[in-house]
GUGULO-280753 format. One record per residue: residue number from 1; residue in one letter; z, x, y of N, C-alpha, C, O in turn. Coordinates in Angstrom, 1 decimal, decimal comma, always signed. Atoms other than C-alpha are relative to their C-alpha. Last residue first. Layout:
N
+-----+-----+--------+--------+--------+--------+--------+--------+--------+--------+--------+--------+--------+--------+
!   n ! res !   n.zz !   n.xx !   n.yy !  ca.zz !  ca.xx !  ca.yy !   c.zz !   c.xx !   c.yy !   o.zz !   o.xx !   o.yy !
+-----+-----+--------+--------+--------+--------+--------+--------+--------+--------+--------+--------+--------+--------+
! NUM !   A !      Z !      X !      Y !      Z !      X !      Y !      Z !      X !      Y !      Z !      X !      Y !
...
+-----+-----+--------+--------+--------+--------+--------+--------+--------+--------+--------+--------+--------+--------+
***
This chain:
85
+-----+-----+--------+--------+--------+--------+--------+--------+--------+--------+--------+--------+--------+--------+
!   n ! res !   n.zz !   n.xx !   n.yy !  ca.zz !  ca.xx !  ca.yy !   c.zz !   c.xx !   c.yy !   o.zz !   o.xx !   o.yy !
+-----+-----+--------+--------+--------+--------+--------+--------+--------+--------+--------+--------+--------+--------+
!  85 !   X !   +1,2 !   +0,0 !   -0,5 !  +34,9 !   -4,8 ! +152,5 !   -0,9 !   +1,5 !   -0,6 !   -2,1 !   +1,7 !   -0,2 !
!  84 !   X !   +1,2 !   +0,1 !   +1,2 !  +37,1 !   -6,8 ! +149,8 !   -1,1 !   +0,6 !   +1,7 !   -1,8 !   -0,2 !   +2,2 !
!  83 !   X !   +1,1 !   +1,1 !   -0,9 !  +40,9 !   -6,0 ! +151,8 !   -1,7 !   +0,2 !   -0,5 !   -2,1 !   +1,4 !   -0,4 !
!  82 !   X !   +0,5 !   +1,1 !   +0,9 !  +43,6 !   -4,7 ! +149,8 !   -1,4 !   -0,8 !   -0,3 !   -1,9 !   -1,4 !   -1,1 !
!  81 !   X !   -0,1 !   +0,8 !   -0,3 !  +45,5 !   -3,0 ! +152,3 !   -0,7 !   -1,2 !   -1,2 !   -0,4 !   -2,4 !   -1,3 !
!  80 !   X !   -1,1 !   +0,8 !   -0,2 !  +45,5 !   +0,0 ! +151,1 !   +0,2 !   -0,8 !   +0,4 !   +1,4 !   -0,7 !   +0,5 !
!  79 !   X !   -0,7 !   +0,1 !   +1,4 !  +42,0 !   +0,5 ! +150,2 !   +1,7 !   -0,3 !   -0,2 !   +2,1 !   -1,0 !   -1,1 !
!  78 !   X !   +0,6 !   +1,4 !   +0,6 !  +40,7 !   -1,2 ! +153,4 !   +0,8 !   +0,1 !   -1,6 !   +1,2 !   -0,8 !   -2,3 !
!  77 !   X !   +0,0 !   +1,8 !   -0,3 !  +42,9 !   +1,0 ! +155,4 !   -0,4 !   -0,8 !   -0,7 !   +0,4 !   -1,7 !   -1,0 !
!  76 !   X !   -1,5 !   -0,6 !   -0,1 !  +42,1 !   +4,8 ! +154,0 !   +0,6 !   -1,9 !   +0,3 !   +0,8 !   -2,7 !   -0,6 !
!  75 !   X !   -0,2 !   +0,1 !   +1,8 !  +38,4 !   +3,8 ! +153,7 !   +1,5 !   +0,0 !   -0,3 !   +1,8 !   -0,8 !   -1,2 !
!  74 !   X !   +0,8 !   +1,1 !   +0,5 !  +38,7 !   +3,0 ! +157,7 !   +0,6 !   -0,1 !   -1,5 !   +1,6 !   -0,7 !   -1,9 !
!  73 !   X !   -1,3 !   +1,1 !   -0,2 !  +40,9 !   +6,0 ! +158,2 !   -0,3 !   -1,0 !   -0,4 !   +0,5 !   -1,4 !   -1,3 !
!  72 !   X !   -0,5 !   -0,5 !   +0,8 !  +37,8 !   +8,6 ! +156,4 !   +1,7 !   -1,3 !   +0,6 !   +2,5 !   -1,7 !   -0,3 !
!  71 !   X !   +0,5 !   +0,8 !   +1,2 !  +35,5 !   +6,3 ! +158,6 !   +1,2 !   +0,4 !   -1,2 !   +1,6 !   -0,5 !   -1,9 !
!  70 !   X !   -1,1 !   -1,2 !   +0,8 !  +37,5 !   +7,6 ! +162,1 !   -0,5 !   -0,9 !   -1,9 !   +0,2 !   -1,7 !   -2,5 !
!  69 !   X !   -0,2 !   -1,1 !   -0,7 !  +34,8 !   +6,2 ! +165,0 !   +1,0 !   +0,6 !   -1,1 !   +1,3 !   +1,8 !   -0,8 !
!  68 !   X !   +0,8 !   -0,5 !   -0,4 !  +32,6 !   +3,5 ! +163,5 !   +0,6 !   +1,4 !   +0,9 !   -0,1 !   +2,2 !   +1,5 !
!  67 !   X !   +1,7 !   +0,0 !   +0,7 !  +34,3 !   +2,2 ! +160,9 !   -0,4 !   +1,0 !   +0,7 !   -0,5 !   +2,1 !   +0,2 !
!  66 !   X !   -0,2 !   -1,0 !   +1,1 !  +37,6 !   +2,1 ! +162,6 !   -0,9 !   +0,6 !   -0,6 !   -0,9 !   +1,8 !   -0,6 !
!  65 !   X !   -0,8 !   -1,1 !   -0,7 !  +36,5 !   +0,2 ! +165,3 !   +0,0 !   +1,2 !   -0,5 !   -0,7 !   +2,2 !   -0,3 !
!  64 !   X !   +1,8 !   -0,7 !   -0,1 !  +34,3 !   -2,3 ! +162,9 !   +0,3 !   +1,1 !   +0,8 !   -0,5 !   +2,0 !   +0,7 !
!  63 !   X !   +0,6 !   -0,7 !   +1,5 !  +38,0 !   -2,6 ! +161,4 !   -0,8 !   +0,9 !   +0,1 !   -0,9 !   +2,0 !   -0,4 !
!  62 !   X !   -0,2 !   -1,7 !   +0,0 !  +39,4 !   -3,1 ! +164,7 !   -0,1 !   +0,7 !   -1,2 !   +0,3 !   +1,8 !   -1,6 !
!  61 !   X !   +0,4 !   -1,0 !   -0,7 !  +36,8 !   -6,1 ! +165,3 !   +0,8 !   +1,5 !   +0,1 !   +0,4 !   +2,5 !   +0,7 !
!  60 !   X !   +1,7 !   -0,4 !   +0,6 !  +37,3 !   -7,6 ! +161,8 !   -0,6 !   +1,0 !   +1,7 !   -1,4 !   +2,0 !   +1,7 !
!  59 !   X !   +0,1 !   -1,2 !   +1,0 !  +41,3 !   -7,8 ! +162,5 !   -1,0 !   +0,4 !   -0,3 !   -1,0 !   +1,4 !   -1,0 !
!  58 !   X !   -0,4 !   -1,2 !   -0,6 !  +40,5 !   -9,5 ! +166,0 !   +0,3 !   +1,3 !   -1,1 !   +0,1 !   +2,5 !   -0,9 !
!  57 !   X !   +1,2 !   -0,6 !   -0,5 !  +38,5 !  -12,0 ! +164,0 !   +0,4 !   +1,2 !   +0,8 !   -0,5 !   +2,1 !   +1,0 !
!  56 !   X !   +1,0 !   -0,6 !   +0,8 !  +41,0 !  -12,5 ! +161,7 !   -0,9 !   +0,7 !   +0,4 !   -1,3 !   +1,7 !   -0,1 !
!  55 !   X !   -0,5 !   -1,5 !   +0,6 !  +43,9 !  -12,7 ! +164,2 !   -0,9 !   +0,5 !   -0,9 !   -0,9 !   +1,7 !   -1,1 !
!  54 !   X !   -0,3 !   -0,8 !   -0,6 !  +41,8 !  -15,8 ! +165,5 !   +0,5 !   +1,8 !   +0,1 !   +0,0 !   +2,8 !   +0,7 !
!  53 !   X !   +1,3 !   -0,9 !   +0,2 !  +41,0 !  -17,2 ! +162,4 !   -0,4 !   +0,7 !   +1,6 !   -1,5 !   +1,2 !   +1,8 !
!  52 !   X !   +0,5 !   -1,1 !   +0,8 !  +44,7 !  -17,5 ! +162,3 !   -1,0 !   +0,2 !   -0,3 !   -1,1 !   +1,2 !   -1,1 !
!  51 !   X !   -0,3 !   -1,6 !   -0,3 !  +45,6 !  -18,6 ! +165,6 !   -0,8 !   +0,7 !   -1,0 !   -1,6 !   +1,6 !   -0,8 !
!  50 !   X !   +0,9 !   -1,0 !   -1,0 !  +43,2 !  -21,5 ! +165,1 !   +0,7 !   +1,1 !   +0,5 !   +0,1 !   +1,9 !   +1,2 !
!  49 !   X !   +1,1 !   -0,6 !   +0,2 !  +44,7 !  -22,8 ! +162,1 !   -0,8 !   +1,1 !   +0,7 !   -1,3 !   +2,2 !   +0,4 !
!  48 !   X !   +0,0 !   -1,2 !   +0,8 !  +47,8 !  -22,8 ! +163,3 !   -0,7 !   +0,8 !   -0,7 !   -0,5 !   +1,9 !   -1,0 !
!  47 !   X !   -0,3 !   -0,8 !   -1,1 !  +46,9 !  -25,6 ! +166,0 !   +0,3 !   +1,6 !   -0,5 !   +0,1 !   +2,6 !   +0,2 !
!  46 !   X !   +1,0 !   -0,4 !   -0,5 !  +45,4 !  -27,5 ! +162,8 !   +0,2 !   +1,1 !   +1,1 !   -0,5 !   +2,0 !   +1,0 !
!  45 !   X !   -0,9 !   -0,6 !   -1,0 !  +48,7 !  -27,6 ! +161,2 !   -1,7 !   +0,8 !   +0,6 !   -2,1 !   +1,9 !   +0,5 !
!  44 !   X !   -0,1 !   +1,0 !   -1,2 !  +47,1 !  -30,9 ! +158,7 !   +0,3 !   +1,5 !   +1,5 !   -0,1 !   +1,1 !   +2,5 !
!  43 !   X !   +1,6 !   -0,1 !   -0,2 !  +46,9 !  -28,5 ! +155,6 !   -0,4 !   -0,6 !   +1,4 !   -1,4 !   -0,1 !   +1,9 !
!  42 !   X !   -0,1 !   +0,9 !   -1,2 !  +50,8 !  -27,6 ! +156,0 !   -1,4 !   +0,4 !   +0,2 !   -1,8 !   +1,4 !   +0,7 !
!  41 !   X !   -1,4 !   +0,8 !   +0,1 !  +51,9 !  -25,8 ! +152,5 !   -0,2 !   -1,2 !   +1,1 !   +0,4 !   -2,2 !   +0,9 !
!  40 !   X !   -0,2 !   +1,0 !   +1,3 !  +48,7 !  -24,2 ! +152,1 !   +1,0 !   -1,1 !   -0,2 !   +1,0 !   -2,0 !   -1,0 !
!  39 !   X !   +1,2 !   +0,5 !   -0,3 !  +48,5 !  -23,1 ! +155,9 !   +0,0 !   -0,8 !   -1,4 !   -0,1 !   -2,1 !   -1,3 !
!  38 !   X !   -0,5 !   +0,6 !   -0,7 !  +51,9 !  -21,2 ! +155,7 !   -1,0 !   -1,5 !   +0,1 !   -0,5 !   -2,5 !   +0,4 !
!  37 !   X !   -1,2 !   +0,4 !   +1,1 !  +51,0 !  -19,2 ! +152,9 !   +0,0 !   -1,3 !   +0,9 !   -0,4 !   -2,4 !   +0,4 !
!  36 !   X !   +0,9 !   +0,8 !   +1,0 !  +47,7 !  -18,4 ! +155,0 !   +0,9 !   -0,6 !   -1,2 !   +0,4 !   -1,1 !   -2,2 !
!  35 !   X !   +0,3 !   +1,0 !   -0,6 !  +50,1 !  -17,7 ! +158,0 !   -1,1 !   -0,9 !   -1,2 !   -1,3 !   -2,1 !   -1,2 !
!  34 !   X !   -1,5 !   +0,6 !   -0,3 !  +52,3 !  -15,0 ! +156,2 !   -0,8 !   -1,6 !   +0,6 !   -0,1 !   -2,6 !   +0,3 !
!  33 !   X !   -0,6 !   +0,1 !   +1,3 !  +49,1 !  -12,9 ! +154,9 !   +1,0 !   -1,8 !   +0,1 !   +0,9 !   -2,8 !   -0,6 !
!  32 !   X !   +0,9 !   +1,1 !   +0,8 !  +47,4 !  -13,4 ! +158,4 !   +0,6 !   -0,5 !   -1,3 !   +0,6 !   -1,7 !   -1,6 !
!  31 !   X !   -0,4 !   +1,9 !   -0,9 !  +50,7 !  -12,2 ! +160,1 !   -0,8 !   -0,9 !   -0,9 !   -0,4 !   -1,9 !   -1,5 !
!  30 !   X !   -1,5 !   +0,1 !   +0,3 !  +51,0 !   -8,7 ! +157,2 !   +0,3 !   -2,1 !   +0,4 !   +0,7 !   -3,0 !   -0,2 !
!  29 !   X !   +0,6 !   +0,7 !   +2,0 !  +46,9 !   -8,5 ! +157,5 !   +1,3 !   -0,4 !   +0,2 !   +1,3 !   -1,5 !   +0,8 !
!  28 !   X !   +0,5 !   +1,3 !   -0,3 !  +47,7 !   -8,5 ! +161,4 !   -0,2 !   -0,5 !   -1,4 !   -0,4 !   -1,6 !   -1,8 !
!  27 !   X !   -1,0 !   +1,2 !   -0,4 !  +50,6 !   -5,8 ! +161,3 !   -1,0 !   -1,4 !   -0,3 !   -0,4 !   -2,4 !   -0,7 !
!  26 !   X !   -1,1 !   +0,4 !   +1,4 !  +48,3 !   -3,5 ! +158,8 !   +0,2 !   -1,0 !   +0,6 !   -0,2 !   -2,1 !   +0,2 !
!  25 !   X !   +1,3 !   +0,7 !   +1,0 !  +44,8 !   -3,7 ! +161,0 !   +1,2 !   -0,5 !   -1,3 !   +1,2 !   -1,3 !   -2,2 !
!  24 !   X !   +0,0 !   +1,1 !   -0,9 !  +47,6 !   -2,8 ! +164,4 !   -0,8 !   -0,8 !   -1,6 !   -0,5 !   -2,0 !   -1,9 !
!  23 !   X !   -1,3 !   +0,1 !   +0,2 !  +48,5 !   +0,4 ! +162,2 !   -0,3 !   -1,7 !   +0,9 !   +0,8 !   -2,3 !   +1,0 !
!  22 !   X !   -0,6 !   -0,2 !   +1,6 !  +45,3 !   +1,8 ! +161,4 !   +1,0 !   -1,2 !   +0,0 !   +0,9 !   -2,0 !   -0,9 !
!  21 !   X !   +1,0 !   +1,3 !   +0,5 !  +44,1 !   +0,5 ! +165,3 !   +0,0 !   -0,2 !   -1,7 !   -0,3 !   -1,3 !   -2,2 !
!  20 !   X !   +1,4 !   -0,5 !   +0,4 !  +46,6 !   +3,0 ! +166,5 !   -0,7 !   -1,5 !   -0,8 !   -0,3 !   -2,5 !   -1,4 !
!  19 !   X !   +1,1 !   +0,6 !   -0,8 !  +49,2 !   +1,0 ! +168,9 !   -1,0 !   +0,8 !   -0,2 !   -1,9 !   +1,0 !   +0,7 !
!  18 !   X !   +0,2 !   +1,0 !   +0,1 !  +52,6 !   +1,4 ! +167,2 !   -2,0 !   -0,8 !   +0,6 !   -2,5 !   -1,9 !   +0,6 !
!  17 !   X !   +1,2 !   +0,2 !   -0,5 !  +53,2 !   +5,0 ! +166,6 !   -0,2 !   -1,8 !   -0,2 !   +0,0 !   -2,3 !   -1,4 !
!  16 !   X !   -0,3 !   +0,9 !   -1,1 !  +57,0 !   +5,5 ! +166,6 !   -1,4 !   -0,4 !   +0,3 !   -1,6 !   -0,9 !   +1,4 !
!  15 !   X !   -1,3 !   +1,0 !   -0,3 !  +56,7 !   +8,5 ! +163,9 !   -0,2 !   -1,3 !   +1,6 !   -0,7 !   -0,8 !   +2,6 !
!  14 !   X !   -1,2 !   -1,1 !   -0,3 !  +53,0 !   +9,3 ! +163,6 !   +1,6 !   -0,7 !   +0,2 !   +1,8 !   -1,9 !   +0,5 !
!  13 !   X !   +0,3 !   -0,9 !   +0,3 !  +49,7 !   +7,9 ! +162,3 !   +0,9 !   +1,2 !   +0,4 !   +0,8 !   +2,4 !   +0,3 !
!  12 !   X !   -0,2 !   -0,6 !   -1,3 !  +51,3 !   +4,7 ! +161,3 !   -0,6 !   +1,7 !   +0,0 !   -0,4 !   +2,4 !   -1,0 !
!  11 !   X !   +1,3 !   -0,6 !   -0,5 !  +49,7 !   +3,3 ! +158,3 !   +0,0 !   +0,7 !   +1,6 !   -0,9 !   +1,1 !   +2,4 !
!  10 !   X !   +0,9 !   -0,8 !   +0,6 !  +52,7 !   +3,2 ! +156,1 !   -1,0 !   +0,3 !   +0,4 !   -1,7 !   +1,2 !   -0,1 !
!   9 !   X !   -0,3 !   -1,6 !   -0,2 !  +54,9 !   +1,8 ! +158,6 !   -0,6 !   +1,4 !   -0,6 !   -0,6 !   +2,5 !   -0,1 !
!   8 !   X !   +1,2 !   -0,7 !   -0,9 !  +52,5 !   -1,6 ! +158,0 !   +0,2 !   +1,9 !   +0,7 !   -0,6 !   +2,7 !   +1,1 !
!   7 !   X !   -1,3 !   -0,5 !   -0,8 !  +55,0 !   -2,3 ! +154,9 !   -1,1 !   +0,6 !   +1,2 !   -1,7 !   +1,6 !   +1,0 !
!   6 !   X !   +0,1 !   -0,9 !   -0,3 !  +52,9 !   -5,0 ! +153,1 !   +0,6 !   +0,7 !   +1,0 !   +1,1 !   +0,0 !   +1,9 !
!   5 !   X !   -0,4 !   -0,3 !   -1,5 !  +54,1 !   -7,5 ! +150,8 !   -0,3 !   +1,6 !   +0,5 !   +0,0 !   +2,6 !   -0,1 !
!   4 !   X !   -1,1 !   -1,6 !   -0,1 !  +52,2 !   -7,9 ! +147,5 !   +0,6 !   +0,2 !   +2,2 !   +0,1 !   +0,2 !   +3,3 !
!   3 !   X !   +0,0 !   -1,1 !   -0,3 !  +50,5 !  -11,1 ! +147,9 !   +1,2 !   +0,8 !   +0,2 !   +2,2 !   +0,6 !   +0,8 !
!   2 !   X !   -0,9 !   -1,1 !   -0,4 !  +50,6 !  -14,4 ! +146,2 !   +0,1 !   +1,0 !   +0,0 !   +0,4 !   +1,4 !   -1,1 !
!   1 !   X !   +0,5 !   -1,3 !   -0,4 !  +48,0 !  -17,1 ! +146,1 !   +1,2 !   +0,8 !   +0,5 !   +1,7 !   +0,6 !   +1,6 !
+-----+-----+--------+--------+--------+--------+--------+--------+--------+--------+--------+--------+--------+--------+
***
């Protein structure tokens, strides 16, 4: 499984913005991406497992974020990013 690398600068909603929920939904796809590589190669790295359905579940709650208070960002996110919701 190999993914297009993503530049999360692209979802900032202003220079230096680091802490819109756009831009936190890229960095975590970017970790999950890098940890599910990581995960095929080391099936046994149980302690790694559990970060990464960790960062999952925090990327599904600033989704449902997104969703429910800026939908036109939401759409904006899922379609750049890739992501089947």
């Amino acid at each position: 499984m190999i993914t297009t690398p993503i530049d999360p600068k692209q979802f900032q909603l202003h220079e230096g913005d680091t802490g819109s929920a756009d831009f936190q939904v890229a960095l975590l796809t970017q970790r999950i991406n890098h940890l599910t590589q990581h995960l095929i190669a080391n099936k046994k790295d149980f302690s790694s497992r559990r970060g990464l359905l960790k960062q999952v579940a925090q990327r599904r709650r600033l989704l449902d974020y997104l969703k429910n208070t800026a939908p036109e960002r939401y759409q904006k996110a899922i379609k750049g990013l890739g992501l089947r919701r």
